[in-house]
PyMOL commands that place a pseudoatom at each C-alpha (Angstrom):
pseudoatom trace, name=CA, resn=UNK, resi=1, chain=A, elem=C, hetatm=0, pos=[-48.136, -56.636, -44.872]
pseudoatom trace, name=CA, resn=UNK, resi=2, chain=A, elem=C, hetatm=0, pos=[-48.304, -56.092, -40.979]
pseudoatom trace, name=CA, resn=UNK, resi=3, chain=A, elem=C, hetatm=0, pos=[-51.722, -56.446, -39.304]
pseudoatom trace, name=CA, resn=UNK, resi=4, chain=A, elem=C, hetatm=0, pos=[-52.560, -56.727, -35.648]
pseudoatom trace, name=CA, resn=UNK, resi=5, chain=A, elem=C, hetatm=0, pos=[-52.726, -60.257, -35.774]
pseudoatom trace, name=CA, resn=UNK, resi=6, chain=A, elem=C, hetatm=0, pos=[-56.389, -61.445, -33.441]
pseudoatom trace, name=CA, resn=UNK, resi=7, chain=A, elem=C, hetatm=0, pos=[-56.982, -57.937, -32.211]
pseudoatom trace, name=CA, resn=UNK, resi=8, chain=A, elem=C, hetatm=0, pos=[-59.496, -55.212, -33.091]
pseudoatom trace, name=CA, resn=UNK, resi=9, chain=A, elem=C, hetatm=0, pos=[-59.598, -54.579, -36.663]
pseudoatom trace, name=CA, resn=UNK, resi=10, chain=A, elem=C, hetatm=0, pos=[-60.688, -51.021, -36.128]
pseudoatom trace, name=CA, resn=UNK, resi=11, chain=A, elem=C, hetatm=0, pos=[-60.428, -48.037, -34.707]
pseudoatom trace, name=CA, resn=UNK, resi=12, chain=A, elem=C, hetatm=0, pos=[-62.467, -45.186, -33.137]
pseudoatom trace, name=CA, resn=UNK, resi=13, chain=A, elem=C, hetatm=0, pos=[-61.834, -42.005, -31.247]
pseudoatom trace, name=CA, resn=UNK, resi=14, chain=A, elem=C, hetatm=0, pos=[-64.320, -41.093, -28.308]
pseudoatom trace, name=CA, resn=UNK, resi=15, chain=A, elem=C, hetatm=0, pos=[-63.108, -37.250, -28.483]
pseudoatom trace, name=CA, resn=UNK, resi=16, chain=A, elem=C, hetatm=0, pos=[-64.429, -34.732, -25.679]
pseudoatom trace, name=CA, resn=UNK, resi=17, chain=A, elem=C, hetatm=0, pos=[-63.755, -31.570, -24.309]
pseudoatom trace, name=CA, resn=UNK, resi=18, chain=A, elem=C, hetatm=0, pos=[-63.486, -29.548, -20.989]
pseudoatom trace, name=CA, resn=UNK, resi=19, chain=A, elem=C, hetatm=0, pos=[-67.747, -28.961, -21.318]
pseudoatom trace, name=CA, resn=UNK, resi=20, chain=A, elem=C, hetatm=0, pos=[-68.313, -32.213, -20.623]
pseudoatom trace, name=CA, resn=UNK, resi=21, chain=A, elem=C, hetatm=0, pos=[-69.448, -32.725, -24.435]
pseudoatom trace, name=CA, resn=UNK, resi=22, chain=A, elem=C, hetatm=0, pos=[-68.619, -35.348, -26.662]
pseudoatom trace, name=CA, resn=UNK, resi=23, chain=A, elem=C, hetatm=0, pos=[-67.919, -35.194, -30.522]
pseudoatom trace, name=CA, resn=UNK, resi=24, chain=A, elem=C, hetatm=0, pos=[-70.279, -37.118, -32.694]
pseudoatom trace, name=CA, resn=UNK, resi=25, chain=A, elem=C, hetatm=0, pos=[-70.114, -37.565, -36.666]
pseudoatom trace, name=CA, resn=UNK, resi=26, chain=A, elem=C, hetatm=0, pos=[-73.306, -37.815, -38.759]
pseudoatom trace, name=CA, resn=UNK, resi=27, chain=A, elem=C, hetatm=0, pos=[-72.797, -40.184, -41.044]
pseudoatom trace, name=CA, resn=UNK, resi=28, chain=A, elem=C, hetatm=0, pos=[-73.484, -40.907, -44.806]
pseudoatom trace, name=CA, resn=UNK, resi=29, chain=A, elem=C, hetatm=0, pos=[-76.993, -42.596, -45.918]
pseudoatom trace, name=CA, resn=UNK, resi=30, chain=A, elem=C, hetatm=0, pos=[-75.432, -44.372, -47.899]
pseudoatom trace, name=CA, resn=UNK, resi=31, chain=A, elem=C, hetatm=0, pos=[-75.868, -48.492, -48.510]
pseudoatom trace, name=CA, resn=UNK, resi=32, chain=A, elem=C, hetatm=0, pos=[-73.466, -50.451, -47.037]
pseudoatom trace, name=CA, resn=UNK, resi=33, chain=A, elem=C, hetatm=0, pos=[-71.950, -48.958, -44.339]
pseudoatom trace, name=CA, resn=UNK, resi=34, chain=A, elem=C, hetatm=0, pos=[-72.269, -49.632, -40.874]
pseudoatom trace, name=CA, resn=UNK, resi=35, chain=A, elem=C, hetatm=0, pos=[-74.894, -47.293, -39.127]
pseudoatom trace, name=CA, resn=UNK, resi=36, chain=A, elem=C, hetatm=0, pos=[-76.213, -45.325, -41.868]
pseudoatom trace, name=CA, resn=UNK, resi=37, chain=A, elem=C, hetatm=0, pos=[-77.584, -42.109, -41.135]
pseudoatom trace, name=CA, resn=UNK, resi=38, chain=A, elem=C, hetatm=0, pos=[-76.702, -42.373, -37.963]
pseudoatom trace, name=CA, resn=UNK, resi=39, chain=A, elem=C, hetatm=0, pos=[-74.541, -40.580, -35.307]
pseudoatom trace, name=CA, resn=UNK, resi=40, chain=A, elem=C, hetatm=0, pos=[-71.180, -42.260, -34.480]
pseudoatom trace, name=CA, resn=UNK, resi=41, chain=A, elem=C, hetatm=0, pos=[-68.027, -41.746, -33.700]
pseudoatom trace, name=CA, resn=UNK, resi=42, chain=A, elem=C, hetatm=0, pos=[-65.055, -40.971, -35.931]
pseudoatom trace, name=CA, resn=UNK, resi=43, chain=A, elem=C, hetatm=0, pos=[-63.024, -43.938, -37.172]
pseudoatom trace, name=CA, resn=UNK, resi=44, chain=A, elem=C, hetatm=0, pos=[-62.575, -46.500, -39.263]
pseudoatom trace, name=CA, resn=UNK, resi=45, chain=A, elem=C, hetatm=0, pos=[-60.880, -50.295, -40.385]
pseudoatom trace, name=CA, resn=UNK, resi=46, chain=A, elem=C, hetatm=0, pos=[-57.601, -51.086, -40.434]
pseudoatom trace, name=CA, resn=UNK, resi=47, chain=A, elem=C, hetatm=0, pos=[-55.298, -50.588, -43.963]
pseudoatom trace, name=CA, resn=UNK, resi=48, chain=A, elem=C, hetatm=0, pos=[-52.195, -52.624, -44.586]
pseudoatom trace, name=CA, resn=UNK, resi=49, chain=A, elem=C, hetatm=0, pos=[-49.657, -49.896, -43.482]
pseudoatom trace, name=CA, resn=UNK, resi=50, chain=A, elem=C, hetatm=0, pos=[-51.180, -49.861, -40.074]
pseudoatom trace, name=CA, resn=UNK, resi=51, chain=A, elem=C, hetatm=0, pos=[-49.078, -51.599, -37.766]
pseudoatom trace, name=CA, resn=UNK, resi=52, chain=A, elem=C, hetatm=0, pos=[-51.510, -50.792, -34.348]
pseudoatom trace, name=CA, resn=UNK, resi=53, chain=A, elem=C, hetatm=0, pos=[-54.968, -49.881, -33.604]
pseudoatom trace, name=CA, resn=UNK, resi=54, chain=A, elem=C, hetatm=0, pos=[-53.291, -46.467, -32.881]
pseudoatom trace, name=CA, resn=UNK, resi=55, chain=A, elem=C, hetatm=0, pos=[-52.334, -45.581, -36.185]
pseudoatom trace, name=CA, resn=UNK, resi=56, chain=A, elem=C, hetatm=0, pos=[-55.421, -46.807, -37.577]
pseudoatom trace, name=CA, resn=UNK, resi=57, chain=A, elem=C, hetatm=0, pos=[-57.085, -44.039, -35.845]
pseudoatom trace, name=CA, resn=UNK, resi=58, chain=A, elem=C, hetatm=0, pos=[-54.746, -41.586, -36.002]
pseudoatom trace, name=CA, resn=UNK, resi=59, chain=A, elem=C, hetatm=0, pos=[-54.833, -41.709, -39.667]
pseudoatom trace, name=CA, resn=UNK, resi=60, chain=A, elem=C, hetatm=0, pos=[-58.701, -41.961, -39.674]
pseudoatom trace, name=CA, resn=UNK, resi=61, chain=A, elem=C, hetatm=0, pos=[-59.203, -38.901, -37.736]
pseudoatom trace, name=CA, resn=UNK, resi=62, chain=A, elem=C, hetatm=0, pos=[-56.179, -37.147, -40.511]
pseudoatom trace, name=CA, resn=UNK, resi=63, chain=A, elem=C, hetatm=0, pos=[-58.296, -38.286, -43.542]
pseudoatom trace, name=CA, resn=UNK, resi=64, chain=A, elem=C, hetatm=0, pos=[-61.870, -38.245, -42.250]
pseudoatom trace, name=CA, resn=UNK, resi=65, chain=A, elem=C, hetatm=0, pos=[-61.579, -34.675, -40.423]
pseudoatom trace, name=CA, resn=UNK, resi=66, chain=A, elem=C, hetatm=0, pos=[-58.233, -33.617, -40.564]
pseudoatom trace, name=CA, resn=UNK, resi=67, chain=A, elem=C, hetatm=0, pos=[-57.947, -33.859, -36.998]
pseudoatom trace, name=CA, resn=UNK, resi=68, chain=A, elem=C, hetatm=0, pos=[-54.715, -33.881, -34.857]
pseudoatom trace, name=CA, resn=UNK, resi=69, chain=A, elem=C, hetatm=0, pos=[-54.973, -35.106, -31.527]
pseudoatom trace, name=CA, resn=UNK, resi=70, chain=A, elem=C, hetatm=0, pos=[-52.015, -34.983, -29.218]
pseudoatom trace, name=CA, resn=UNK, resi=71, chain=A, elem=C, hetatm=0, pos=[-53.073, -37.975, -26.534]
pseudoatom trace, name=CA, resn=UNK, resi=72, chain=A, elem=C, hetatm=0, pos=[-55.332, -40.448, -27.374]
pseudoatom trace, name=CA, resn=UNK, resi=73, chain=A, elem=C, hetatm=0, pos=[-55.698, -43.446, -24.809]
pseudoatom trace, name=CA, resn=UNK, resi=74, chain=A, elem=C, hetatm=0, pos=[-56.927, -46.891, -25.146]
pseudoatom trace, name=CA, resn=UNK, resi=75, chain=A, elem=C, hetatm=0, pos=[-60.196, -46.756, -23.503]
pseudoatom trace, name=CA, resn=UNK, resi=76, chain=A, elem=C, hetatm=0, pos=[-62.285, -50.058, -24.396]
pseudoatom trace, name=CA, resn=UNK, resi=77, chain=A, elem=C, hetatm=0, pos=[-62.839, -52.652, -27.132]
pseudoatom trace, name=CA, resn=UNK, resi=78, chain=A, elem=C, hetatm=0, pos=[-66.170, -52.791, -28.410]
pseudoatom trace, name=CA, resn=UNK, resi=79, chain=A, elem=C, hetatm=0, pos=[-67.694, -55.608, -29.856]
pseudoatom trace, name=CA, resn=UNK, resi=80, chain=A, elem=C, hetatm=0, pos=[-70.006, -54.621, -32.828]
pseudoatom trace, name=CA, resn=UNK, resi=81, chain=A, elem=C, hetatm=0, pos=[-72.425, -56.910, -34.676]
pseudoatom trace, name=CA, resn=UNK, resi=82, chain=A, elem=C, hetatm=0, pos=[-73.546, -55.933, -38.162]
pseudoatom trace, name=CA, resn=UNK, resi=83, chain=A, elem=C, hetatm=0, pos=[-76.260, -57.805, -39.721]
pseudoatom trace, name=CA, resn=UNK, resi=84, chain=A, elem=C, hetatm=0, pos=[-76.875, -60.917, -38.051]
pseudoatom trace, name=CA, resn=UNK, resi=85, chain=A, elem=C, hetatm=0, pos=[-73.796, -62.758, -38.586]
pseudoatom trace, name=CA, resn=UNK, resi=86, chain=A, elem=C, hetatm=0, pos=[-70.879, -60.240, -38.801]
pseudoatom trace, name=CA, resn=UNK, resi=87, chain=A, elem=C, hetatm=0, pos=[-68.936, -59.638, -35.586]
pseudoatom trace, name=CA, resn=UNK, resi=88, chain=A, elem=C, hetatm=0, pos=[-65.904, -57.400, -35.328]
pseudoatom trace, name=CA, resn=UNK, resi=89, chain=A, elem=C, hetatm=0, pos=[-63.715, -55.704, -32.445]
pseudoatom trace, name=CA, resn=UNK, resi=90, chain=A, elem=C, hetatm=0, pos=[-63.029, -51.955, -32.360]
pseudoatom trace, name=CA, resn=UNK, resi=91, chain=A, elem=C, hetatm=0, pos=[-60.648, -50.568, -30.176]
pseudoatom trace, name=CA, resn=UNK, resi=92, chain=A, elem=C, hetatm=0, pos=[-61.329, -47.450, -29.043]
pseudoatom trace, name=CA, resn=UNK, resi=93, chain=A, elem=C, hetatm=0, pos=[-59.239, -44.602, -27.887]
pseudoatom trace, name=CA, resn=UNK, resi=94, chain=A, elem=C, hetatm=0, pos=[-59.619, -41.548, -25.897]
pseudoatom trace, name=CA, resn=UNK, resi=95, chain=A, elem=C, hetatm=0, pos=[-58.539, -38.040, -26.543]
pseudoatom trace, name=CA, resn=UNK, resi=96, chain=A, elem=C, hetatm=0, pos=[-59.722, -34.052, -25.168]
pseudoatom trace, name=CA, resn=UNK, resi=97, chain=A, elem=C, hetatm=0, pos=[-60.267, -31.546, -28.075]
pseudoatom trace, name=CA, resn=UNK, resi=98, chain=A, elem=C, hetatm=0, pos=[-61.620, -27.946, -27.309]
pseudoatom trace, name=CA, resn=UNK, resi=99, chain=A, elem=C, hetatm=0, pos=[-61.848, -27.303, -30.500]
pseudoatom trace, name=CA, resn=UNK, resi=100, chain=A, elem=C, hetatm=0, pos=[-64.805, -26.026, -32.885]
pseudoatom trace, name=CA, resn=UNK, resi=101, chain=A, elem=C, hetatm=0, pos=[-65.752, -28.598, -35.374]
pseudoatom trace, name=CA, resn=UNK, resi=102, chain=A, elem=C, hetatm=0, pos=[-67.045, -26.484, -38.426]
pseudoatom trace, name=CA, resn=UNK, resi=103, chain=A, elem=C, hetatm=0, pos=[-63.418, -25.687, -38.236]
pseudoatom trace, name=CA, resn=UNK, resi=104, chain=A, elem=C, hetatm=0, pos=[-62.480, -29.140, -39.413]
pseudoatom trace, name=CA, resn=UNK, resi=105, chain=A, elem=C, hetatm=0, pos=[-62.631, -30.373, -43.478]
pseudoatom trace, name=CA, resn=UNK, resi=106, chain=A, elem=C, hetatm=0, pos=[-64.974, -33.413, -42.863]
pseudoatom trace, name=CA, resn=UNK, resi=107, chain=A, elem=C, hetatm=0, pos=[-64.243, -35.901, -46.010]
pseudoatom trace, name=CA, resn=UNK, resi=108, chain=A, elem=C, hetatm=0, pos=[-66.748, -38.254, -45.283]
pseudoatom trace, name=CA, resn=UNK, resi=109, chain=A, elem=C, hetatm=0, pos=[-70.252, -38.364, -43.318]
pseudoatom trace, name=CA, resn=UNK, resi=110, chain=A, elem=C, hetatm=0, pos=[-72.760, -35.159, -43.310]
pseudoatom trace, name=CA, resn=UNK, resi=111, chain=A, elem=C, hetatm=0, pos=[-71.319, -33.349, -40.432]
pseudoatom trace, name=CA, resn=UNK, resi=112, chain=A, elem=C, hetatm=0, pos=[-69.666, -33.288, -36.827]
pseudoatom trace, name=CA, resn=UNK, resi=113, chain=A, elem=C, hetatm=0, pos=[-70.891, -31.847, -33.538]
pseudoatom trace, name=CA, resn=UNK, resi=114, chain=A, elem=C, hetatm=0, pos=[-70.602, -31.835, -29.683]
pseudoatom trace, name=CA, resn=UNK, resi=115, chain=A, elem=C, hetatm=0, pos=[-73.204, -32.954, -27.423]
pseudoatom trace, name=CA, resn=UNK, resi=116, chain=A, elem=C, hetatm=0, pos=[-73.574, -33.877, -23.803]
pseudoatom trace, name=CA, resn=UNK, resi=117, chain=A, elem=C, hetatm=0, pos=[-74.049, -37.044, -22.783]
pseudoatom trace, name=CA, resn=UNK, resi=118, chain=A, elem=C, hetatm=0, pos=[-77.681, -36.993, -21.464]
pseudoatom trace, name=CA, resn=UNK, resi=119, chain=A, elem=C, hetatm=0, pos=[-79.071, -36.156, -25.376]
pseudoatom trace, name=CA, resn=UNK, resi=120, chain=A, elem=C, hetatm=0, pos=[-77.766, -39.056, -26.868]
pseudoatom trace, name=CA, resn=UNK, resi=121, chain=A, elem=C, hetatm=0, pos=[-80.417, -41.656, -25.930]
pseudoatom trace, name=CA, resn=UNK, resi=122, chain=A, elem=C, hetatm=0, pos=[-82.728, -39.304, -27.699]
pseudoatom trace, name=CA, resn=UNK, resi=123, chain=A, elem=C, hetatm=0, pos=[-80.321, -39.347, -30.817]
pseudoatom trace, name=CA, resn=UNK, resi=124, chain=A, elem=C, hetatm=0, pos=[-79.992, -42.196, -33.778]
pseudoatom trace, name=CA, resn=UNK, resi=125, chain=A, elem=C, hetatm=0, pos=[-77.162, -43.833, -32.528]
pseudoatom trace, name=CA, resn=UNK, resi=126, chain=A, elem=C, hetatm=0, pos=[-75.907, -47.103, -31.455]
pseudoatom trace, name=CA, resn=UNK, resi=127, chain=A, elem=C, hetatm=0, pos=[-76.409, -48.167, -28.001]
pseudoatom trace, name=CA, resn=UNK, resi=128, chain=A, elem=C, hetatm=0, pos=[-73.422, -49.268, -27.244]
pseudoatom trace, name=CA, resn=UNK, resi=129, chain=A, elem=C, hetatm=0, pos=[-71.455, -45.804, -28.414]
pseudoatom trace, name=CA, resn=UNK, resi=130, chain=A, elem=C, hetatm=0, pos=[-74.110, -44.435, -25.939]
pseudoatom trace, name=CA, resn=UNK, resi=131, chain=A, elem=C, hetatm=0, pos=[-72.756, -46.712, -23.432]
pseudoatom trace, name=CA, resn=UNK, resi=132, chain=A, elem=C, hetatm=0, pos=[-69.114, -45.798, -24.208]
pseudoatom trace, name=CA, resn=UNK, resi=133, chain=A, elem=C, hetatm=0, pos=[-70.102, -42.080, -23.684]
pseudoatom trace, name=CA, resn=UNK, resi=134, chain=A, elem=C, hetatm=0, pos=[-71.932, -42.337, -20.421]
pseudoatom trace, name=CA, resn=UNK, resi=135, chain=A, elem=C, hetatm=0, pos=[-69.273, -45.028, -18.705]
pseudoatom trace, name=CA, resn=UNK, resi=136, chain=A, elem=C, hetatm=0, pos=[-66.138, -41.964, -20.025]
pseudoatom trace, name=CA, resn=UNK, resi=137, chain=A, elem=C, hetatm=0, pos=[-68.277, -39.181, -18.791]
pseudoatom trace, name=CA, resn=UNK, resi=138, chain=A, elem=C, hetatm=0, pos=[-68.753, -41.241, -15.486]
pseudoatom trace, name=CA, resn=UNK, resi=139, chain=A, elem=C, hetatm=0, pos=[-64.906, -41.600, -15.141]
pseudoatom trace, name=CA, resn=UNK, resi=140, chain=A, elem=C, hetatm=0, pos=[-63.835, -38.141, -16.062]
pseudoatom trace, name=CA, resn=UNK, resi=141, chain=A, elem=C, hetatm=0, pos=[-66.614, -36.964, -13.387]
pseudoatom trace, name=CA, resn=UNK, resi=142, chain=A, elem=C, hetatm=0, pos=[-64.899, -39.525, -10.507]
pseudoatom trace, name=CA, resn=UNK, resi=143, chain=A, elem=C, hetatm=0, pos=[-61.170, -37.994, -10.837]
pseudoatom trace, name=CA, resn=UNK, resi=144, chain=A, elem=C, hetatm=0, pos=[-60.293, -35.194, -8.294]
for i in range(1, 144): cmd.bond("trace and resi %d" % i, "trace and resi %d" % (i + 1))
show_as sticks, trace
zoom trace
């Protein structure tokens, strides 16, 4: 079995497009999951045939949406708390879509859908994902 050895042990894709918006997924409400009911982005934990944080989400964003993504970047590591003593890292990645998401065969969570950046306080969703968002819309906004 090859793992990543101390590194992230998941994997998320911060996915926008040339609007400026930023593709969320609604997730189950469903017990015992991380952020149920909530807004997120798409992802997921590491399997054994995984050899890197990039094929983890590559083959997340396959099986969860069916989602292709020609570039996806290494953007940040997040660390994510769950319940009061469960820490893990995700590393998350990158990538422009223009696409329309009703388009896509969502296998898990509710739904997906593009919003800009300055709705998501106003959303259910964890403050660090808002975070994420609002430091990647900052940097797209600062390149000539």
């Amino acid at each position: 079995m090859t793992s990543f050895g101390m590194g992230p042990s998941r994997a998320s894709a911060l996915i926008f497009n040339g609007r400026g918006e930023y593709l969320l997924h609604l997730r189950d409400d469903v017990p015992g999951i991380v952020e149920p009911g909530a807004w997120s982005l798409l992802g997921g934990g590491r399997e054994p045939g995984d050899r890197s944080p990039a094929e983890t989400i590559r083959r997340e964003l396959r099986e969860e949406a069916g989602l292709e993504l020609p570039v996806l970047e290494p953007f940040a590591v997040d660390e994510v708390v769950e319940g009061d003593t469960r820490l893990f890292s995700v590393q998350i990645f990158a990538g422009r879509w223009d696409g329309d998401p009703s388009m896509l065969t969502l296998t898990e969570g509710i739904m997906l859908h593009w919003f800009r950046p300055d709705v998501l306080p106003r959303l259910r969703i964890a403050p660090s994902i808002v975070s994420l968002v609002l430091e990647h819309a900052r940097m797209i906004q600062a390149r000539p």
